[in-house]
C-alpha positions as CSV (number, residue, x, y, z in Angstrom):
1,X,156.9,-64.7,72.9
2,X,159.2,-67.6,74.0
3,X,157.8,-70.7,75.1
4,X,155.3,-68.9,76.1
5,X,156.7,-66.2,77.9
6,X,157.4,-62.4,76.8
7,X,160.8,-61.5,76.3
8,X,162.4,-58.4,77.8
9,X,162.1,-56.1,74.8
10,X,158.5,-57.1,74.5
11,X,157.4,-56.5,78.0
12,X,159.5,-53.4,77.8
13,X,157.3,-52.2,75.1
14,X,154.2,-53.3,77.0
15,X,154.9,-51.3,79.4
16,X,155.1,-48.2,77.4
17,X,150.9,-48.6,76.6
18,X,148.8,-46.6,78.5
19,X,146.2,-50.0,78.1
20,X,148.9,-51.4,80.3
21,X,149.3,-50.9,84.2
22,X,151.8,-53.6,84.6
23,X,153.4,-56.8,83.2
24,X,155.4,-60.3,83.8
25,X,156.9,-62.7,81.8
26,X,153.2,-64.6,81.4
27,X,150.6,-62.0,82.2
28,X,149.7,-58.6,81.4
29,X,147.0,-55.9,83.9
30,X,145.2,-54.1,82.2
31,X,144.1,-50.5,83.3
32,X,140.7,-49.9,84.2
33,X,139.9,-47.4,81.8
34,X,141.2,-50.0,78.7
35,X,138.6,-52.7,80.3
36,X,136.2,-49.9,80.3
37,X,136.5,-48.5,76.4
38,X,137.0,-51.8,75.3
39,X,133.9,-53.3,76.7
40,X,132.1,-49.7,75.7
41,X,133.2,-50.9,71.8
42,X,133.0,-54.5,72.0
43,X,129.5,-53.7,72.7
44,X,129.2,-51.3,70.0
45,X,129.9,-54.6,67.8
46,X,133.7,-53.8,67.4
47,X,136.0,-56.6,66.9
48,X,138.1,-57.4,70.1
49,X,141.1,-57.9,68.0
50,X,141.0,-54.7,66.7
51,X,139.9,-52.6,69.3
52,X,143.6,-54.2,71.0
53,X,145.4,-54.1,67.7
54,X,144.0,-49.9,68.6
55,X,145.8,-49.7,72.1
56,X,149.0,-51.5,70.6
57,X,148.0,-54.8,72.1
58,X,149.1,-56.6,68.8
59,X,147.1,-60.4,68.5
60,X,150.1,-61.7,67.2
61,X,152.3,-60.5,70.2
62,X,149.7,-61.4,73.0
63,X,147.5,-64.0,71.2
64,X,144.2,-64.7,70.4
65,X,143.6,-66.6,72.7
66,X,144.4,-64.0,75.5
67,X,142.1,-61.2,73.7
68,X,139.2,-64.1,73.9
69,X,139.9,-65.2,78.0
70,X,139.9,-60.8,78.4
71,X,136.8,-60.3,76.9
72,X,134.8,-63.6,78.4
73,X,136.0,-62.4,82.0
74,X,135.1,-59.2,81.6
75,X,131.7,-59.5,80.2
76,X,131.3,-61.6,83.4
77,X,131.9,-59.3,85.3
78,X,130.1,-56.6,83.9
79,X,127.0,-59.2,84.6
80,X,128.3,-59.7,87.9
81,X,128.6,-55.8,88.9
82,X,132.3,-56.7,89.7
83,X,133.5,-54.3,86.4
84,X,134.4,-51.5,88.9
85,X,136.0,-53.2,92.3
86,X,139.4,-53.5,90.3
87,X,140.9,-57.2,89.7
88,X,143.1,-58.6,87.2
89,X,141.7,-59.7,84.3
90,X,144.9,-61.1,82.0
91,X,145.4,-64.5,83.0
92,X,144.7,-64.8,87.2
93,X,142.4,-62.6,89.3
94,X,143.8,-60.8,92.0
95,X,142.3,-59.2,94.9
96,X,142.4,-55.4,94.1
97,X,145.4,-54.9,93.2
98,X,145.7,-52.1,95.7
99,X,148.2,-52.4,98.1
100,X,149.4,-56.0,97.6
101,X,151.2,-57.3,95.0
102,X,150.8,-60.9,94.5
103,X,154.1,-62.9,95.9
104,X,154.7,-65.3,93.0
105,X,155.0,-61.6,90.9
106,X,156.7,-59.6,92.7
107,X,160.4,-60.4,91.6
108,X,159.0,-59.9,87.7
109,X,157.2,-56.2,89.1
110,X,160.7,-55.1,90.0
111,X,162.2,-56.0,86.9
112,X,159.7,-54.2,85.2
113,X,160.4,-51.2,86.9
114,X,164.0,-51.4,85.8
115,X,163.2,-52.1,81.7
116,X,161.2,-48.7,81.8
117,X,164.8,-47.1,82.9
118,X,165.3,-43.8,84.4
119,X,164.1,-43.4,88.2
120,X,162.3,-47.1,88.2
121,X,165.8,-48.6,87.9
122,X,166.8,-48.6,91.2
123,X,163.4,-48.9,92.7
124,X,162.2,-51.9,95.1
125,X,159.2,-53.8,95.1
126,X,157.7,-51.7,97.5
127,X,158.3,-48.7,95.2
128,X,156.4,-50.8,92.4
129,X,153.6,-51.0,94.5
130,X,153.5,-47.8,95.2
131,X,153.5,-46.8,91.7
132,X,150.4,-49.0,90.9
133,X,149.0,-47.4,93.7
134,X,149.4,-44.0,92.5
135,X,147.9,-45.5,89.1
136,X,145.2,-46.5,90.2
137,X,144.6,-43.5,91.9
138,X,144.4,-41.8,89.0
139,X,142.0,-44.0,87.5
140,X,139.2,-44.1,90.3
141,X,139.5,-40.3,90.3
142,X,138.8,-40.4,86.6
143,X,135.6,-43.3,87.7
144,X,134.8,-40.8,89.9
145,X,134.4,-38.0,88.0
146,X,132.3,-40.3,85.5
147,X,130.1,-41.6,88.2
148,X,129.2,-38.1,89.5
149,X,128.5,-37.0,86.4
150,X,125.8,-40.4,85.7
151,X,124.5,-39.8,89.6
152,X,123.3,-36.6,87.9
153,X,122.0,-38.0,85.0
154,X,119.7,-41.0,86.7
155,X,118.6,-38.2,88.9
156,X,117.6,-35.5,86.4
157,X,115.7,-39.1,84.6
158,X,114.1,-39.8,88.1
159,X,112.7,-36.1,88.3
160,X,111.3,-36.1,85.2
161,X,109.8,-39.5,85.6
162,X,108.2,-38.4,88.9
163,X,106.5,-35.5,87.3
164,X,105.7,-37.5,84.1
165,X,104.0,-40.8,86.2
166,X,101.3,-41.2,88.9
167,X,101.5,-41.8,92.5
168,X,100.8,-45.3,93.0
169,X,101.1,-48.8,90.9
170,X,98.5,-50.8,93.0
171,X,98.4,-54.4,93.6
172,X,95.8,-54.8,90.1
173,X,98.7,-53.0,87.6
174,X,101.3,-55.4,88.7
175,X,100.2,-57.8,84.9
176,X,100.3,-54.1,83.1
177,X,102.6,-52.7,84.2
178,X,105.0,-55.3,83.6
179,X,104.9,-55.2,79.8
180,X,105.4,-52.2,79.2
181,X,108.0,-50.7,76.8
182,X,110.4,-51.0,79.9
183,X,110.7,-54.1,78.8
184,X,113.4,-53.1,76.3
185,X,115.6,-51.0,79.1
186,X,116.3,-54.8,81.0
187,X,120.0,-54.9,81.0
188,X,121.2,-58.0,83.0
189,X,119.5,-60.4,85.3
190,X,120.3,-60.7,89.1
191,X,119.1,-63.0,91.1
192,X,118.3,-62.8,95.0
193,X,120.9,-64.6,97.1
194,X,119.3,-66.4,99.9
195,X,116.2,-68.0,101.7
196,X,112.9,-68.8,100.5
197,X,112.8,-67.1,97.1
198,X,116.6,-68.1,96.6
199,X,117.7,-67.8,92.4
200,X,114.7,-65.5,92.0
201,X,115.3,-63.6,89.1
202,X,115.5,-60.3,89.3
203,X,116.0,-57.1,86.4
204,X,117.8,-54.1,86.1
205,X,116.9,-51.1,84.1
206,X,119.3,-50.0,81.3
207,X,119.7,-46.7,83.4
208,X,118.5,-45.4,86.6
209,X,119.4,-47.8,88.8
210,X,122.6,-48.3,90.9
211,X,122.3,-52.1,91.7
212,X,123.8,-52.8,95.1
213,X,126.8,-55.3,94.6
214,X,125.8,-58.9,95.7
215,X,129.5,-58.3,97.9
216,X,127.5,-55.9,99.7
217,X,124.4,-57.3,99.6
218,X,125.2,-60.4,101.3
219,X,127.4,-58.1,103.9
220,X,124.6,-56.1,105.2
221,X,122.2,-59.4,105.4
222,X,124.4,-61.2,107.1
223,X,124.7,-58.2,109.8
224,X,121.1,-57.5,109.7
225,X,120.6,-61.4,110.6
226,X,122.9,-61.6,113.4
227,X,120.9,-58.6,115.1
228,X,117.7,-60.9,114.3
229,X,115.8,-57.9,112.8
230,X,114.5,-59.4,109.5
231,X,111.8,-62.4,111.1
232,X,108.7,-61.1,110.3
233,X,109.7,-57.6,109.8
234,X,108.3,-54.5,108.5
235,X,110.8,-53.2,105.5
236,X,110.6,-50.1,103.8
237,X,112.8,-50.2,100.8
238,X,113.2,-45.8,99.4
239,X,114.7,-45.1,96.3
240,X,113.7,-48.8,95.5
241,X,115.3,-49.0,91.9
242,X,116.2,-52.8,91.5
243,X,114.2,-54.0,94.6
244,X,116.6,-56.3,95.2
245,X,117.0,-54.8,98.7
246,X,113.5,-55.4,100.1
247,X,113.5,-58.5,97.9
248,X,116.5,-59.9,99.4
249,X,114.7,-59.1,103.0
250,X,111.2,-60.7,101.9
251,X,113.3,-63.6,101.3
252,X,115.0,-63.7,104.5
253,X,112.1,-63.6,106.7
254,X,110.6,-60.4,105.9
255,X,106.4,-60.4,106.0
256,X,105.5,-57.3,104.9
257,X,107.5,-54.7,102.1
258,X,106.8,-51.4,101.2
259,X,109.0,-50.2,97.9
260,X,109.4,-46.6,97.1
261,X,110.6,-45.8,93.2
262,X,109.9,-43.1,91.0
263,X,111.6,-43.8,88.0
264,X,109.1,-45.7,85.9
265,X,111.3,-48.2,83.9
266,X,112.5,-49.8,87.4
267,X,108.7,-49.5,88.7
268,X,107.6,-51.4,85.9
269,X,109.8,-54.2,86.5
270,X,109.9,-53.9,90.6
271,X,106.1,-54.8,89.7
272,X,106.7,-57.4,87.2
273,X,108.8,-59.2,90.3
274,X,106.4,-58.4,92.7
275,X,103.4,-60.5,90.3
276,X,106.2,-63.4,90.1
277,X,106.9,-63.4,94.2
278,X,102.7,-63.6,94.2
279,X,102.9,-66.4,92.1
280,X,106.1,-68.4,94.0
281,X,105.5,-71.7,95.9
282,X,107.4,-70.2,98.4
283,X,104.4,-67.2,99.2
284,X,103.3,-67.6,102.4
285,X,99.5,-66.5,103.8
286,X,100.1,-62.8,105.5
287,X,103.2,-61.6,103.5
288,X,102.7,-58.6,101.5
289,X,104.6,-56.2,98.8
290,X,103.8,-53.0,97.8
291,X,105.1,-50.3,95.3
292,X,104.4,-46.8,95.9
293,X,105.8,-44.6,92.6
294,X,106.8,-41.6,94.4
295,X,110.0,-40.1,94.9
296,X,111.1,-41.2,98.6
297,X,111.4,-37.5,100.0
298,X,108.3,-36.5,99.3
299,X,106.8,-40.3,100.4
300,X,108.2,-39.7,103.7
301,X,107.2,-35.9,104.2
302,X,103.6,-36.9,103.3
303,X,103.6,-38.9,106.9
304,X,105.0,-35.8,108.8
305,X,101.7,-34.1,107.7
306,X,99.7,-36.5,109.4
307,X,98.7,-36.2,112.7
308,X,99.0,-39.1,114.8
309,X,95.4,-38.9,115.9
310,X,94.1,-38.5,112.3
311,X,91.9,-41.6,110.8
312,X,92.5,-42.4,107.1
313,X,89.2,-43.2,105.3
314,X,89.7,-46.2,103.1
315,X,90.5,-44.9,99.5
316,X,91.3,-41.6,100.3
317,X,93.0,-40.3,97.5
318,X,94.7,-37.3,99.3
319,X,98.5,-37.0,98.3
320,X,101.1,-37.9,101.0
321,X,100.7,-40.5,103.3
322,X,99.5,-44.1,102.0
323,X,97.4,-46.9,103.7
324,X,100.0,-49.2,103.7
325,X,102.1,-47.3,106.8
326,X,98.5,-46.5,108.5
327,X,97.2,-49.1,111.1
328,X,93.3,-49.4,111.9
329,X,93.6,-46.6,114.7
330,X,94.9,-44.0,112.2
331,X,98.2,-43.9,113.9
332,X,101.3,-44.6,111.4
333,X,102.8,-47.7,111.7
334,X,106.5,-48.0,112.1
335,X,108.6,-49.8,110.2
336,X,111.4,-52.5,111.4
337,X,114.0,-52.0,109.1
338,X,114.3,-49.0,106.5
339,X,116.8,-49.1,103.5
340,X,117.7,-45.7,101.9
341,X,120.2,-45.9,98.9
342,X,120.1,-43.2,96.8
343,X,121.8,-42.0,93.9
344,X,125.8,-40.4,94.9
345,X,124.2,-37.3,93.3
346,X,121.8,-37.3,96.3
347,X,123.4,-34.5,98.3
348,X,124.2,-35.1,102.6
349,X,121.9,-32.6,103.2
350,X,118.9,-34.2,101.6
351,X,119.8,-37.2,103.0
352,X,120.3,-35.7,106.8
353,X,116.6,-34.5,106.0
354,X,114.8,-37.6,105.3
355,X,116.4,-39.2,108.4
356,X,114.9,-36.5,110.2
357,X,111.6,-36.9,108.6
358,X,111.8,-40.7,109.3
359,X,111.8,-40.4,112.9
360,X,109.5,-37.1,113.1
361,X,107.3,-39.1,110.7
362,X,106.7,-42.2,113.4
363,X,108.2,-44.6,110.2
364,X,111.2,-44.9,112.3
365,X,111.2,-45.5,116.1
366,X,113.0,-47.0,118.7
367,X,114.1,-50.5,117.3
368,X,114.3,-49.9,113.7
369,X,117.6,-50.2,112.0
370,X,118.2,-47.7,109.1
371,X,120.5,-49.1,106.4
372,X,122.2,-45.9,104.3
373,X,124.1,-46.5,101.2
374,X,126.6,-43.6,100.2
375,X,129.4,-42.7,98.4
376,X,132.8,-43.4,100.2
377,X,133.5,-39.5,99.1
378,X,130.2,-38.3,100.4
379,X,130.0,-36.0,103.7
380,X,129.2,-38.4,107.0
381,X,125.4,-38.3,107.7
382,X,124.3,-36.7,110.4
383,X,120.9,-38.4,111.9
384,X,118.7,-36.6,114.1
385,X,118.4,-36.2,117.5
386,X,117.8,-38.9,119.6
387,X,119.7,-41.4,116.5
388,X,123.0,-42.5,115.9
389,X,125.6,-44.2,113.5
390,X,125.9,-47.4,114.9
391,X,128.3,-48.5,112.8
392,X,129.8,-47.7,109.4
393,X,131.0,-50.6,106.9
394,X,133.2,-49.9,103.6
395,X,132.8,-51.8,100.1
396,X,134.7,-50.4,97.1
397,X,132.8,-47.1,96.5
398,X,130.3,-48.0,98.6
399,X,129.8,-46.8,102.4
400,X,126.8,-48.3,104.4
401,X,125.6,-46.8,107.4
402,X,123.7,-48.8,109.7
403,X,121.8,-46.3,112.0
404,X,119.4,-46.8,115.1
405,X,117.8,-44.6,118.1
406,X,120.0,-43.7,120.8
């Protein structure tokens, strides 16, 4: 380097790396799949400088320093859930990197193109663009290949946990079942974002659970709260796995939550969090949590068994519905609003079938809003008669549904 800068030959040779997606004469974009093996073996206890001396990335062409600033950001971001939205993570962040080049770059893009020779030569910065684009293509296909194949993973680990655990975790096992040997599958902290239990700390289990991003998170409150749904509301949170979903509405003026997980490293800690909310100053007389460890298809069918006539005798112990949906009169009790994010291995069809159960069930009526989380990739749901997408909202990978009665 040159005051600083890289020279032609050097960015030339950059460019050659497959750790490499583009460079100028001061910073360097890494490919996803780099940040990805890198972080895999910096957490293996490899040294950073010689998992980049590996990929070419020489310390004393790019630095020390560099190496350092690469792995600081991106171990934020891996705390942050941000590891997969794609950003720049040499020197500057930039916004996706898909299908915008940043301005102050874009002369040093095309002359990149042109020290790689051949058919870049001639190409304009548009073309550059372009190319990144058809990069990073080929990179989320390869994410996406690797997600599917972790969907099926946390869901064969949920089935088993389901057959392998008991119904319920009752208000009394909240002390219990938070220390557990879950304890050591905790692999970062979130926190909820807004309102009354604001900074509350919140865990993730090592593996099955799909956090929802806090970019989405704070997307679908801030909807939810514009349509005033969340004051005092009813919540049903299925498939449960952080509860940082039915948290997040607790906080927000939520009164009552009902969280539906099977897996039983995230119900151990959903329970742990549940003791803590008991315990906040900001617990107020008339709220109330409650984790059901079931898986959230067969939660749901239990109440399409029930007639709507039929009286639940306190502590009946007969599998299906629970007292917590069941009002004085026997008859179900609706919920306001119902979040459903399942794992991406969760097919359409399943999903199409517990809407249908929701609103046969009486769980969902005329008012509630249904919140869906899928796959950008996955089929479009198809709700039941008499329900309909309302609206459809994109983030990264992530496609929420927001779906109410006609």
């Amino acid at each position: 380097m040159r005051q600083g800068k890289f020279t032609t030959k050097e960015r030339a040779y950059l460019m050659t790396l497959p750790a490499v997606e583009s460079v100028t004469q001061e910073r360097i974009f890494y490919s996803e799949r780099f940040k990805a093996e890198c972080m895999r073996r910096y957490h293996a206890g490899e040294s950073p400088t010689k998992i980049f001396n590996d990929a070419g990335l020489n310390s004393s062409l790019i630095g020390y320093k560099r190496i350092e600033r690469c792995i600081a950001r991106w171990r934020a971001d891996e705390r942050a859930g941000r590891l997969d939205i794609g950003y720049e993570t040499g020197d500057s962040v930039v916004d996706g990197l898909v299908g915008a080049t940043p301005a102050p770059y874009r002369a040093e893009l095309e002359r990149n193109a042109r020290w790689a020779g051949g058919t870049r030569s001639n190409r304009s910065v548009q073309d550059v663009s372009g190319l990144l684009l058809t990069q990073y293509e080929s990179r989320l296909r390869t994410l996406e290949k690797r997600i599917l194949t972790m969907s099926e993973r946390i869901n064969q680990m949920e089935s088993a946990a389901a057959q392998n655990g008991g119904d319920l975790l009752s208000h009394g096992s909240d002390a219990s079942a938070a220390n557990t040997d879950a304890r050591v599958w905790i692999m970062e902290d979130m926190r909820v974002i807004a309102g009354r239990f604001k900074g509350l700390e919140l865990k993730a289990a090592k593996s099955g659970t799909r956090p929802t991003t806090d970019r989405t998170k704070e997307a679908i409150f801030s909807r939810l709260e514009s349509w005033n749904v969340l004051e005092d509301a009813r919540v049903l949170d299925l498939f449960a796995g952080t509860g940082a979903l039915g948290i997040e509405a607790l906080s927000r003026g939520a009164k009552e939550l009902v969280s539906i997980e099977s897996a039983a490293p995230a119900a151990s800690l959903i329970s742990g969090t549940f003791a803590q909310l008991r315990r906040n100053n900001a617990w107020e007389p008339g709220m109330s949590v409650r984790l059901v460890r079931k898986r959230a298809e067969q939660y749901v069918a239990g109440y399409t068994r029930l007639p709507r006539h039929e009286t639940m005798v306190p502590g009946d112990a007969a599998p299906g519905p629970q007292p917590e949906a069941v009002g004085e009169t026997g008859s179900v009790q609706p919920f306001d609003v119902i979040f459903i994010d399942p794992p991406y291995a969760f097919t359409t069809e399943a999903c199409n079938r517990l809407l249908a159960d929701l609103a046969t069930s009486g769980l969902a009526v005329s008012g509630t809003v249904i919140v869906l989380e899928r796959s950008t990739r996955s089929d479009e749901p198809k709700p039941p008669a008499g329900w309909r997408i309302t609206d459809r909202r994109d983030y990264g990978e992530t496609a929420v549904h927001y779906i109410e009665a006609v």
